[in-house]
C-alpha positions as CSV (number, residue, x, y, z in Angstrom):
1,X,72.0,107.6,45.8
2,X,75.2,108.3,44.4
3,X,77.6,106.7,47.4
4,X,77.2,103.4,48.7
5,X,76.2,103.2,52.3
6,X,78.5,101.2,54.0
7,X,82.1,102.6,52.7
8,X,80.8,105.7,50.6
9,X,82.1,104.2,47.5
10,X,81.4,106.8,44.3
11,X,78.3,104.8,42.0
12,X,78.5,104.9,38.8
13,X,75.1,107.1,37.1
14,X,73.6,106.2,34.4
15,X,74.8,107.7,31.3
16,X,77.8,109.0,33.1
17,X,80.6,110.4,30.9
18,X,84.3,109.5,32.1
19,X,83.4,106.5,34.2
20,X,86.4,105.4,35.1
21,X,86.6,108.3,37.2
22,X,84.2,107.6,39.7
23,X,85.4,103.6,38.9
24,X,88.8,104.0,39.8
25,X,87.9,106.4,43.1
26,X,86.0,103.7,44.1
27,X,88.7,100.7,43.5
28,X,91.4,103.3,45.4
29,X,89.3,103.3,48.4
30,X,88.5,99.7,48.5
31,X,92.7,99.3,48.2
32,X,92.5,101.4,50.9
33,X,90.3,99.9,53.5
34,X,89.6,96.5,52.9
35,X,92.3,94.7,55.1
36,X,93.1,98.9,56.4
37,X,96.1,99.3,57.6
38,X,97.3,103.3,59.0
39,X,101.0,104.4,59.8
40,X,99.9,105.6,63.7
41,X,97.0,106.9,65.7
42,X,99.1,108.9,68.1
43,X,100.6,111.0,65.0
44,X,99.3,115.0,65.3
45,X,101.2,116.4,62.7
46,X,100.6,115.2,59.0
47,X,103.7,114.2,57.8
48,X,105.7,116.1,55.6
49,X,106.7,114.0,52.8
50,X,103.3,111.7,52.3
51,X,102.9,108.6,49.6
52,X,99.6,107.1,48.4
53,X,100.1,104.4,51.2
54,X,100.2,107.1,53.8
55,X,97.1,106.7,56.2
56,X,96.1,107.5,60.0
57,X,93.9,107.4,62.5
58,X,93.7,110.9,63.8
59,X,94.6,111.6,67.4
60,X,92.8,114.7,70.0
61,X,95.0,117.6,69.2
62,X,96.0,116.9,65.8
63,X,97.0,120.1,63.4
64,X,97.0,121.2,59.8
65,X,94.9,119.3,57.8
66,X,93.8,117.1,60.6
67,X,92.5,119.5,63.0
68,X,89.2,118.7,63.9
69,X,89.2,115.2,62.8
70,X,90.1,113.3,66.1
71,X,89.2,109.3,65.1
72,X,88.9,109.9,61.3
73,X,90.7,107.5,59.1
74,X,93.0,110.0,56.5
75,X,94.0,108.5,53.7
76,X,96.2,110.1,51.1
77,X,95.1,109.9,47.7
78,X,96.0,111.7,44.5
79,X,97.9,114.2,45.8
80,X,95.5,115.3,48.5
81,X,94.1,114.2,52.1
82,X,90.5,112.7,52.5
83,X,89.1,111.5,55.8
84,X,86.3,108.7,56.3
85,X,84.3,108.7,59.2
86,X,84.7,105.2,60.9
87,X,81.7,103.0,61.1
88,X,81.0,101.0,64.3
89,X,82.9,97.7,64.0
90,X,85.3,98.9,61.0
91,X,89.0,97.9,61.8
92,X,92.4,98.8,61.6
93,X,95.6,97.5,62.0
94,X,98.2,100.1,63.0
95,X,101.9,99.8,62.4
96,X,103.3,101.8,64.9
97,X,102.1,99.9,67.7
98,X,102.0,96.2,65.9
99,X,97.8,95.6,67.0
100,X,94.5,95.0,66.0
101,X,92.0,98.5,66.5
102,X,88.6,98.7,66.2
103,X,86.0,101.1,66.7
104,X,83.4,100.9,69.2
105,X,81.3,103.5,68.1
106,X,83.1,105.8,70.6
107,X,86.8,105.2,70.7
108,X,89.2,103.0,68.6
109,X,90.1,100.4,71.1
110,X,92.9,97.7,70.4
111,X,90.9,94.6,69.5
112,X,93.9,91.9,71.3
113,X,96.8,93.2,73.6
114,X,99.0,91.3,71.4
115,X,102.2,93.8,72.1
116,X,103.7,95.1,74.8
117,X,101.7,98.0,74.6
118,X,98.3,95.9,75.9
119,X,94.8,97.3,75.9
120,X,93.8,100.4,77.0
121,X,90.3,98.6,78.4
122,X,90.1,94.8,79.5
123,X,86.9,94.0,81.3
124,X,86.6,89.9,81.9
125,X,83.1,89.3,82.4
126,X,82.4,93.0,83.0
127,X,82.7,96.6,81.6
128,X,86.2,98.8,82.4
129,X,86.0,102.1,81.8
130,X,88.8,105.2,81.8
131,X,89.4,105.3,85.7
132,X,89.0,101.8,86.1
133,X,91.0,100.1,83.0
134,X,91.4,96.6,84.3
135,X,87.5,94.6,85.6
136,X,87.2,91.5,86.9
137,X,84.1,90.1,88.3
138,X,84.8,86.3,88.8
139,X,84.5,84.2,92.2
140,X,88.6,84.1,92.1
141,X,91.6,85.3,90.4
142,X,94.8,83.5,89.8
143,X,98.6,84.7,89.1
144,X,100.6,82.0,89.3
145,X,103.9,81.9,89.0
146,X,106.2,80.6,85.4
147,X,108.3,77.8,87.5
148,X,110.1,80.4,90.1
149,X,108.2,82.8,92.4
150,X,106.0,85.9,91.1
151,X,105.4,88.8,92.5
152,X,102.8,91.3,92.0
153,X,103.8,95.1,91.7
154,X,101.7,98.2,92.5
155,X,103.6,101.6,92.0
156,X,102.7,105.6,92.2
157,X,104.0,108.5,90.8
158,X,105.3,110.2,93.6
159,X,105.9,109.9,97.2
160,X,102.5,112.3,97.7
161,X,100.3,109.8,96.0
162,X,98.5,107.0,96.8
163,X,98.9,103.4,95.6
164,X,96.8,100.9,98.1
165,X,94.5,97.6,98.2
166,X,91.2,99.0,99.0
167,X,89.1,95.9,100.5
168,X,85.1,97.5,100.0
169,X,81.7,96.3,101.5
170,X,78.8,97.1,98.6
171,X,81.3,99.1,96.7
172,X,82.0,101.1,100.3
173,X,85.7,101.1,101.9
174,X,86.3,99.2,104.6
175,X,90.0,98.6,104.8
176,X,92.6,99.9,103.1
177,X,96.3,99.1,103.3
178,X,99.3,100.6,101.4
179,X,101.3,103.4,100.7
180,X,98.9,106.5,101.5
181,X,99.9,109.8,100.6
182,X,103.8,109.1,101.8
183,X,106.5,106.2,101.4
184,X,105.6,104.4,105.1
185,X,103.1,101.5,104.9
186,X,99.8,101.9,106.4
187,X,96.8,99.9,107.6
188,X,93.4,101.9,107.8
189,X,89.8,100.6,108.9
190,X,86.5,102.4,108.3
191,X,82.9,102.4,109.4
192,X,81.2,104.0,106.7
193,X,83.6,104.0,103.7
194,X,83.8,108.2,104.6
195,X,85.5,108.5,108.3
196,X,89.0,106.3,108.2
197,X,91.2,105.2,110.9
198,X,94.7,104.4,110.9
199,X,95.2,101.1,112.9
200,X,98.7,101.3,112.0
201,X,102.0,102.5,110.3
202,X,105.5,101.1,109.6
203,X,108.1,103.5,109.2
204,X,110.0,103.3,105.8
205,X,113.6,104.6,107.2
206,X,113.5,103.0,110.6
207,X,110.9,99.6,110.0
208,X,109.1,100.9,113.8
209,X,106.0,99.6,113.5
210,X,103.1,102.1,115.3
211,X,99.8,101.4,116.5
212,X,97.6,105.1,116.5
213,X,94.3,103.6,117.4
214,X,95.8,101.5,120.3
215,X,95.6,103.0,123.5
216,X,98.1,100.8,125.1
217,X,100.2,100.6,122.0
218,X,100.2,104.7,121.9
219,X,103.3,106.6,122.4
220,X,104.2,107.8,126.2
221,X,103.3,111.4,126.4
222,X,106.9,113.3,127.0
223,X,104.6,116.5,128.4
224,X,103.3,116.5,131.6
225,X,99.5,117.6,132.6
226,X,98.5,117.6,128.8
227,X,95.2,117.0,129.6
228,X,95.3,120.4,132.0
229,X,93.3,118.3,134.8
230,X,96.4,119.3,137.7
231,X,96.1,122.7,139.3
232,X,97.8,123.1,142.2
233,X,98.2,127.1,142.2
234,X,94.6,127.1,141.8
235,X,94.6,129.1,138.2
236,X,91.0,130.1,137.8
237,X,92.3,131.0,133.7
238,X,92.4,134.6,132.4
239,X,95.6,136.4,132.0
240,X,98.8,135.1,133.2
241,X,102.4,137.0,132.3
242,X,104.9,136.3,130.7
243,X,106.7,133.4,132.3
244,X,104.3,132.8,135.0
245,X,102.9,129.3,135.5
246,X,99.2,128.7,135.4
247,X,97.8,124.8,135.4
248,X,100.9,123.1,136.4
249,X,104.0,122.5,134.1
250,X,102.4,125.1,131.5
251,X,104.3,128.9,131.5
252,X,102.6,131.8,129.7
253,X,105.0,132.8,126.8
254,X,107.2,136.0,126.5
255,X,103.7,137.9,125.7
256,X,102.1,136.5,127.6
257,X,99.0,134.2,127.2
258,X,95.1,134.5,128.0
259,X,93.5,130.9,128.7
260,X,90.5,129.3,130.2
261,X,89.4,125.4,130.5
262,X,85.9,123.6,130.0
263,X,86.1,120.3,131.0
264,X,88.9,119.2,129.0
265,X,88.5,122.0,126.0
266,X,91.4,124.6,126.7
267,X,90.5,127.9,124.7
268,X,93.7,129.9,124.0
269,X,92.9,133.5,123.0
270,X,95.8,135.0,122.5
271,X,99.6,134.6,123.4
272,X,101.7,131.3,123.7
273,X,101.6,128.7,126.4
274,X,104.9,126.6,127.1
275,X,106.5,123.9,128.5
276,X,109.7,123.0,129.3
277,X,110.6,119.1,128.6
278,X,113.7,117.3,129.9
279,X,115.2,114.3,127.7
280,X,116.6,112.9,130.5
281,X,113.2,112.2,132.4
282,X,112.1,109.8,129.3
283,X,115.5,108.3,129.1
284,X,117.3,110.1,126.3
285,X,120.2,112.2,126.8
286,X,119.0,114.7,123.9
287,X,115.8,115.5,121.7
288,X,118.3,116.4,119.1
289,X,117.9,114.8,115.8
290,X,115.0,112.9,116.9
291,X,111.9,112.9,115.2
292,X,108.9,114.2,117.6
293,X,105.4,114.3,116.8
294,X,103.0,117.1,118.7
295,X,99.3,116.6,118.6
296,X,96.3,118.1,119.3
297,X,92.4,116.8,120.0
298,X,89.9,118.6,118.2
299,X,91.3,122.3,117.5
300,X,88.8,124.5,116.3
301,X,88.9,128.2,115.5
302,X,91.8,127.6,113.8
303,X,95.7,126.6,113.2
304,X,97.8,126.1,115.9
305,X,101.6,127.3,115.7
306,X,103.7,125.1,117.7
307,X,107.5,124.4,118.3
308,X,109.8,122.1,119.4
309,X,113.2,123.9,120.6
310,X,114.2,125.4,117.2
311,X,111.9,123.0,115.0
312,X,108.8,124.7,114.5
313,X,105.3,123.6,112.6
314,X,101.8,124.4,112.0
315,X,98.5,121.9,113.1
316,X,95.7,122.4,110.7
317,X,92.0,122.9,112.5
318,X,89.7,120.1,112.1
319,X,88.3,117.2,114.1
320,X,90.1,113.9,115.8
321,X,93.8,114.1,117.2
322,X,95.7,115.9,114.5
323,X,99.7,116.9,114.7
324,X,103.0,117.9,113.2
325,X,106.1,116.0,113.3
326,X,109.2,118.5,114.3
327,X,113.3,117.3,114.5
328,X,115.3,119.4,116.9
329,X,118.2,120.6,115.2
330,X,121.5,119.8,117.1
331,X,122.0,122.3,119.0
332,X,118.8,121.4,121.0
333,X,120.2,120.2,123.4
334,X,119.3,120.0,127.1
335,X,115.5,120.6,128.2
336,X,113.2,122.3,125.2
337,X,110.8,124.5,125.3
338,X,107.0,123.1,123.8
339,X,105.2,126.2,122.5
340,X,101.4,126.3,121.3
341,X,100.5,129.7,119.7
342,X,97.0,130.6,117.5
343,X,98.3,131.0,114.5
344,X,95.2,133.6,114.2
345,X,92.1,134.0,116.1
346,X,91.4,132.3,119.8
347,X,91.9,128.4,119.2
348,X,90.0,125.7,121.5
349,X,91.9,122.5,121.8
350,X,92.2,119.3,124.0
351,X,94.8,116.6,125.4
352,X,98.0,117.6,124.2
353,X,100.6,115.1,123.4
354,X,104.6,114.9,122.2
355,X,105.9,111.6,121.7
356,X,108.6,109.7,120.3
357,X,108.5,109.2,116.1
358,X,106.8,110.0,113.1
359,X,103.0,109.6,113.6
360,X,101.0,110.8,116.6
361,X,98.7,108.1,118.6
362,X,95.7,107.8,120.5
363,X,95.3,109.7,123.2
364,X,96.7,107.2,126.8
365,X,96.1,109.4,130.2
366,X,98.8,107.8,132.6
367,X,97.1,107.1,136.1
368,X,96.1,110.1,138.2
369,X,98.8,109.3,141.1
370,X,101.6,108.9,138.4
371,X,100.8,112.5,136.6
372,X,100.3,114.3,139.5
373,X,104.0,112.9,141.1
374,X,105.0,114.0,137.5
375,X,104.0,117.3,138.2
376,X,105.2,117.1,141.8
377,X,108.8,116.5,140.5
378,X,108.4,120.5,139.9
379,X,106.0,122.2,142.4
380,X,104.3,120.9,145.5
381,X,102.1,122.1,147.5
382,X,101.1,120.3,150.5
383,X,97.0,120.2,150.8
384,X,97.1,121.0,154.4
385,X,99.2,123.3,156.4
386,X,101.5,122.4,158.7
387,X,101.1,123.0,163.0
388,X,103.9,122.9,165.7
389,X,102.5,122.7,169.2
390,X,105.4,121.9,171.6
391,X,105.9,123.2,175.0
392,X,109.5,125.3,175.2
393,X,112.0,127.0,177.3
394,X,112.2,130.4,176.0
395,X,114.4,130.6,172.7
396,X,113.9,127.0,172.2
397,X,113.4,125.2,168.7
398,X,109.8,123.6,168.0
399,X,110.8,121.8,164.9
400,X,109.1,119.4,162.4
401,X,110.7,117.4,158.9
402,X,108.2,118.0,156.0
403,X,109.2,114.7,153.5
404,X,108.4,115.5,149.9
405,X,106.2,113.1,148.1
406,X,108.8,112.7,145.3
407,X,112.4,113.9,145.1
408,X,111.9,117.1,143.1
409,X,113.9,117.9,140.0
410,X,116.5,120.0,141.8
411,X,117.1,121.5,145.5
412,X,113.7,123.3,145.3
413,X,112.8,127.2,146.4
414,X,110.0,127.5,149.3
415,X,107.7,129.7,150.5
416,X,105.2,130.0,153.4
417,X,102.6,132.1,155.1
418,X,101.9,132.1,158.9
419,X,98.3,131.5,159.6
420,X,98.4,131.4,163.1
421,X,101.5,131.9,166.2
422,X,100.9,132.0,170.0
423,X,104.3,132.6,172.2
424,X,106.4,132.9,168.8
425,X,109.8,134.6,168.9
426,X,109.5,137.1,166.1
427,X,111.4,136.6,163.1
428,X,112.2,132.9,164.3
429,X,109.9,131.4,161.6
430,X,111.7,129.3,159.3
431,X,111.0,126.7,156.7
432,X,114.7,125.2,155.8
433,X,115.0,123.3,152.5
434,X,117.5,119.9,153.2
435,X,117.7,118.4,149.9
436,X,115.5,117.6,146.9
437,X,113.1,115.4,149.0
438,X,112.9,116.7,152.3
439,X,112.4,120.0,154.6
440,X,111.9,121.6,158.0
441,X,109.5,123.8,159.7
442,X,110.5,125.8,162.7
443,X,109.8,128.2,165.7
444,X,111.4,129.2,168.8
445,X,109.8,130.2,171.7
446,X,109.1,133.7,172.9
447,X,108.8,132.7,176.5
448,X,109.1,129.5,178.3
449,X,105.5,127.9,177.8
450,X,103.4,126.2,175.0
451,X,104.6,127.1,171.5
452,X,102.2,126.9,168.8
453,X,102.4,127.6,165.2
454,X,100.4,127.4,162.3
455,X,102.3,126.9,158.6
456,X,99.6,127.5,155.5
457,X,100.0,127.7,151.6
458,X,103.8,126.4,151.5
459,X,104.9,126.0,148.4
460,X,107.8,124.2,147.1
461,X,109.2,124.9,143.1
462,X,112.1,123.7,141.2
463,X,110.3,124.8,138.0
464,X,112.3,125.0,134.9
């Protein structure tokens, strides 16, 4: 054995000429280590000008004479570099950072955050690792305060990250509150530590407080008919053109659209279907400037292009209600158009919903009587046809007041079809629009006698 085993000291052989050479090595490195003290561990590059006190702990990515010696101890020593391989428990005090190192076996870990700097590891009563730096397993934890208040402070890099209090059942999430993935503060509740829902979120700019998973907290829907369940034209889906209205309050596009409903899935295959909203109908005198959040149930086949007046967005496929908040520009003013194109292929979708604000909400259907006087405000038609049976001097009126089931959005356009006439003047069928909310049917007589006329598929439209 010619080196000691603990520090590598030189021995001295027996017979050994010049030993005070191995003697003095020996001595130097004992100067050197016992009570060690090094310059820096965070230092790459060997410095340029170094003295026999000069030593370091060698950092990952070190160059020159310490590449490839990440966590040696180099020492200078007669006009040259050497470097010791640390031991398990040896110890170090470094000067840059004023604390106590030593190494694990692994890592050189500060032995006491006695500086600002701290520990890079603190595990009280159990073991922290690189992702988790900080472990406590205790029945409680106390911060108390220094004789004022105290607060305790949880910050992120940038307004895309994450920084949260994740509560866990067996190590799986259960509740989680914080700032996730954006500045507004958010409450979110899981099953299975996999599937999350948002219970609710607090606007950062505006402090409105929103409750997604609450159906009676949820947003009103500004569109009418989302859920595509009114059909008073009777559209069987297909083709429609451009402009021409299908399930009611939803237009084909400029091209166009192709369409077809299962239930409640609507499968769009190709163009763009629309629909015209009015601010004033939800108590606002302009969308302009306001935030508006369009969303979507389950959309499959892929993303869904949709606009809002001039503010325009994409919905990503996947499962659950998912949307895209838009902000009319000012000049959208006046009623906007909605528009839902495929961004690609055919899309399939369900219960489409704009409301007020940043974050889109459960999914609320209003009661049946309420959407379909919604839709009513726009285009009626009467289940039934209409009959005059009156008996008439020749030329005489048989007359009757059709009353509108709502007062429509504006003096309204009709049309009729004659389904039956016996002693009808010709030409003398008329059905005369009064005002928004009410109309007359009328006949005259061919000949002095009974009159009788039959009024089917009248239709009524103030469409936008």
């Amino acid at each position: 054995m010619t080196t000691t085993p603990r520090l590598s000291l030189p021995l001295i052989a027996a017979g050994q000429a010049q030993k005070h050479v191995p003697l003095n090595d020996a001595l130097t490195r004992l100067d050197a280590l016992v009570h060690l003290v090094v310059d820096s561990r965070s230092e790459t590059v060997p410095p340029a000008l170094p003295t026999e006190l000069s030593a370091y702990i060698v950092p990952p990515g070190a160059t020159g004479v310490f590449a490839d010696r990440t966590d040696q101890i180099a020492l200078y020593e007669d006009g040259g570099w050497i470097f010791l391989v640390p031991r398990t428990g040896w110890q170090a005090w470094v000067a840059d950072e004023a604390e106590h190192h030593l190494w694990t076996g692994t890592e050189w870990r500060r032995a006491s955050p006695l500086s600002s700097l701290g520990a890079s590891l603190w595990g009280v009563n159990g073991t922290a690792d690189a992702t988790t730096r900080f472990v406590v397993q205790a029945q409680a934890s106390l911060f108390d305060h220094a004789g004022a208040g105290h607060q305790v402070k949880l910050n992120k890099a940038s307004a895309g990250d994450t920084v949260s209090l994740l509560f866990q059942d067996g190590y799986s999430g259960r509740a989680e509150i914080g700032l996730a993935g954006d500045d507004d503060f958010h409450c979110k509740v899981s099953a299975d530590g996999s599937g999350w829902i948002e219970a609710m979120a607090i606007d950062r700019a505006t402090g409105e407080v929103a409750l997604p998973a609450t159906p009676w907290a949820g947003g009103q829907n500004l569109l009418i008919n989302g859920d595509f369940q009114i059909n008073q034209r009777g559209f069987a889906g297909g083709a429609l053109a451009a402009g021409a209205y299908g399930f009611d309050r939803w237009k084909a596009g400029p091209a166009g659209a192709t369409l077809s409903l299962a239930g409640y899935a609507l499968t769009l295959a190709s163009g763009a279907i629309v629909q015209p909203v009015e601010p004033a109908l939800w108590g606002v005198a302009s969308f302009a400037g306001l935030p508006l959040t369009l969303s979507v149930e389950g959309l499959a086949g892929g993303a869904l292009s949709v606009s809002v007046g001039s503010a325009s967005g994409v919905i990503a496929s996947g499962s659950g209600r998912r949307g895209v908040t838009l902000t009319p520009a000012a000049g959208d003013t006046g009623p906007l158009s909605v528009s839902l194109t495929p961004a690609g292929g055919a899309v399939t979708l369900m219960r489409i919903k704009l409301e007020f604000g940043r974050r889109a909400s459960v999914w609320g259907a209003r009661p049946a009587t309420v959407e379909e006087a919604l839709c009513c405000r726009y285009h009626w038609r009467p289940e039934a046809g209409l009959s005059l049976d009156a008996y008439q001097a020749a030329g005489g009126p048989a007359q009757q007041a059709i009353v509108l089931p709502v007062r429509m959005r504006a003096v309204p356009s009709s049309a009729f079809a004659m389904s039956g006439a016996a002693n009808v003047a010709a030409g003398s069928e008329t059905l005369i629009v009064l005002s928004r909310r009410e109309a007359r049917a009328s006949v005259a007589a061919a000949a002095t006698g009974r009159v009788q006329a039959s009024f089917g598929t009248i239709v009524f439209d103030a469409e936008l």
